[in-house]
N, C-alpha and C positions, 0 to 999 in steps of 0.2 A: 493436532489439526491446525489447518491455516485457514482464516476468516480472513475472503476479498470482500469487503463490503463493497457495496454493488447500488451508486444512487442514479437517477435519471439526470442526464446532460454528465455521465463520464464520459472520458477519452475510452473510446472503444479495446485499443489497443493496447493500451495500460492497466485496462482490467482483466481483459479475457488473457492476456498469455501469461500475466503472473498465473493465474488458475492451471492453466496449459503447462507452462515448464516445471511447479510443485506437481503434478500429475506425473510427468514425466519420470520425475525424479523419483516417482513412488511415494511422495507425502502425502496425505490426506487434504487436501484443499477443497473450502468449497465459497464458493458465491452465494453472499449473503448479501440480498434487498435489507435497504434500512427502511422501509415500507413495509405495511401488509401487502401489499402486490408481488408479486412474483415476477413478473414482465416489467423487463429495463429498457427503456429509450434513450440509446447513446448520443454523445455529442453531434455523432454524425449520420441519424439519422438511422442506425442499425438497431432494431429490436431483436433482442436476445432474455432467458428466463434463466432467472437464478436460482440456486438449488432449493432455498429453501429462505425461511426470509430471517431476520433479526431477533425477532420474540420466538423464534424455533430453536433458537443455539442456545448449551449449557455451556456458556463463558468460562467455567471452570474447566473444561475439557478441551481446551482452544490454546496452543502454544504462542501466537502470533495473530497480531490482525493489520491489515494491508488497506492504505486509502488510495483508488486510486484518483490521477486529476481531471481536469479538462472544467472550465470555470464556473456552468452551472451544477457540475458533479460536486464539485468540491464547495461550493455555498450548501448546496444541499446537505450534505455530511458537515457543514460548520455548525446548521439549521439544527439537525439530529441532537436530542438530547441523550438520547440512547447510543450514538454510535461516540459521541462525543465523554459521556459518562465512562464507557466501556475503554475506550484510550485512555483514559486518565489512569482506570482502574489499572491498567496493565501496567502501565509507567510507575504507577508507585510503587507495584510487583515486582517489577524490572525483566518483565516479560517485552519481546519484540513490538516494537509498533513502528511501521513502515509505512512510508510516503513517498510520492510520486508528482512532479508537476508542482499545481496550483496548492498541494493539498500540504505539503509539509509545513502550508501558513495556519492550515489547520490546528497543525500541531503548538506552533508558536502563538496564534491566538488565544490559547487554553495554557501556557505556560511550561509544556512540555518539552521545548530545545532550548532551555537556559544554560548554557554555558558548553553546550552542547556545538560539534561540527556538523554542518548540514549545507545542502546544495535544495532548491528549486527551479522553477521555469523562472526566467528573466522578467523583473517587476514586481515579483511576490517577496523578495529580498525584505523589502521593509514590515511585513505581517509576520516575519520569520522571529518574533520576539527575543531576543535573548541568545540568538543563535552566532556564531562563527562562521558566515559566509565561507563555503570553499570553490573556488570560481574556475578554478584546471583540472576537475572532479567530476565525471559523469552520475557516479553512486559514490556515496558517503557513509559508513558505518560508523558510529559514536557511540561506542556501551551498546545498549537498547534498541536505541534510533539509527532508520536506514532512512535516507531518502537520496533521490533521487529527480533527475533534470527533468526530464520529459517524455512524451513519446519515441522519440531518436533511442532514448536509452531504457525501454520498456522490458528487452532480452536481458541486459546488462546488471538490470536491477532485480531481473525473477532469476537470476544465478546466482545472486549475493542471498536472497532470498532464503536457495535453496542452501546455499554453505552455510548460512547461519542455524538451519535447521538440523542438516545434515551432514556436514563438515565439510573438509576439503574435496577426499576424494571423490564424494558424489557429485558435487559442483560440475567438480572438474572433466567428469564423466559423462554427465548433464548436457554440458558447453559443449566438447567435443561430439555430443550426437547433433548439438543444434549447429555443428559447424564454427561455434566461436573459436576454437582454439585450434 
């Protein structure tokens, strides 16, 4: 199973189609509020419900978990002790942990892209601790660590997403229904 954790003021876009194309693709994916709430208020204004929330998931049964951005999404998830604990935990596993936007500073505020290659949205560069800026990179795959630019590259990143889950040919299978290929 794939965990989008899911805070208020995400990038709409960045959350809900990573959830969409791991569906497609036939993964188990669900949106996960780092809230008791169940009810998200996106960056832009679009409320949408998550499946189910944070203290509902058995993290042991979880493959991967997915931050998405957009600035107050991504403070909120820096904020989360919970969702911030559970990335650590996966990192020292060497289970997936994926980032988007603002959020892969996420990642490097907590010590998690030390020596690591990683892309962000433009600015967040210096919360990127320890990281290898890749700047001709839409999506970046390092070991563990995906991240990814921004909304522009929201598809691009829930197809690495899916190959990392699934391999190549479902990716690639993936893409080809969504028209990338």
């Amino acid at each position: 199973m794939v965990v989008v954790f899911l805070a208020n003021g995400c990038e709409e876009i960045e959350a809900l189609t990573q959830i969409d194309v791991l569906r497609r693709a036939g993964i188990d994916a669900k949106g996960v509020s780092i809230t008791t709430e169940k009810v998200i208020k996106g960056a832009h204004g679009i409320d949408f419900m998550a499946d189910c929330t944070i203290y509902d998931v058995d993290f042991d049964k979880v493959n991967m978990v997915v931050l998405p951005g957009g600035l107050e999404g991504r403070n909120n998830l820096m904020n989360s002790k919970e969702t911030v604990t559970v990335c650590k935990k996966f990192n020292e596993l060497g289970k997936i942990v994926a980032a988007i936007c603002a959020s892969p500073s996420v990642l490097g505020e907590n010590g998690m892209l030390e020596g690591k290659k990683a892309v962000c949205y433009p600015g967040f560069e210096k919360q990127c601790h320890g990281a290898c800026i890749v700047n001709n990179e839409n999506v970046v795959r390092d070991d563990n660590i995906i991240t990814s630019r921004g909304p522009a590259t929201a598809m691009e990143f829930a197809v690495e997403l899916v190959r990392a889950i699934a391999g190549d040919e479902t990716a690639d299978k993936t893409a080809e229904g969504l028209l990338l290929k």
